[in-house]
C-alpha positions in Angstrom: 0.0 0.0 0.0 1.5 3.4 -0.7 1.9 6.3 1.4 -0.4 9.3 1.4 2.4 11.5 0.2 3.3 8.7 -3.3 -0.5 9.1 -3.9 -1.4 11.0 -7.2 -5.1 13.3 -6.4 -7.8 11.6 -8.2 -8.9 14.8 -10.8 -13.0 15.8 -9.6 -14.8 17.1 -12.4 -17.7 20.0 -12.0 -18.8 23.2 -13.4 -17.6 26.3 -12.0 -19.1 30.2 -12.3 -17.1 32.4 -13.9 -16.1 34.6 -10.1 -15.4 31.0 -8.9 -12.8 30.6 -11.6 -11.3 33.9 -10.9 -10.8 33.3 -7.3 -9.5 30.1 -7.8 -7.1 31.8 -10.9 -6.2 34.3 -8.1 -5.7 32.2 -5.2 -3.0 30.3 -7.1 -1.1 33.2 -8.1 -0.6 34.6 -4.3 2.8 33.5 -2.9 2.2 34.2 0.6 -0.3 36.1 2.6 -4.1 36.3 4.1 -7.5 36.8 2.3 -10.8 37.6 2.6 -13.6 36.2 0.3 -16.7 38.1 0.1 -19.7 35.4 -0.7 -23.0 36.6 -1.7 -26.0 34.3 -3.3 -23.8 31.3 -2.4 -21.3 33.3 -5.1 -17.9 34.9 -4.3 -18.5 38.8 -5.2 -15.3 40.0 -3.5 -11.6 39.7 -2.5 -9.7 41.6 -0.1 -5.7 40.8 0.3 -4.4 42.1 3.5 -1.6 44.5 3.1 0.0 45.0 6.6 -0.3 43.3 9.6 2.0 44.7 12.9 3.3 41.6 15.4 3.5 43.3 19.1 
């Protein structure tokens, strides 16, 4: 039996709205950092990247 890790994801096929495509296209191109999704009508409508965040 092989590891978790050795295993290849099964690919999932479904539809996808065109703002769930962006926010997926988005997502993947953010190296680092935090986000906030906006969902409205079961729909994503907005995106907000934060910018600065202060450790005390």
């Amino acid at each position: 039996m092989a590891d978790a890790k050795d295993r290849k994801p099964e690919p999932i096929m479904f539809s996808v709205t065109e703002k769930e495509k962006k926010l997926i296209e988005y997502t993947r191109n953010i190296e680092w950092g935090e986000i906030h999704v906006f969902i409205q009508d079961k729909e994503p409508v907005r995106v907000e990247k934060t910018t600065t965040s202060t450790k005390l």
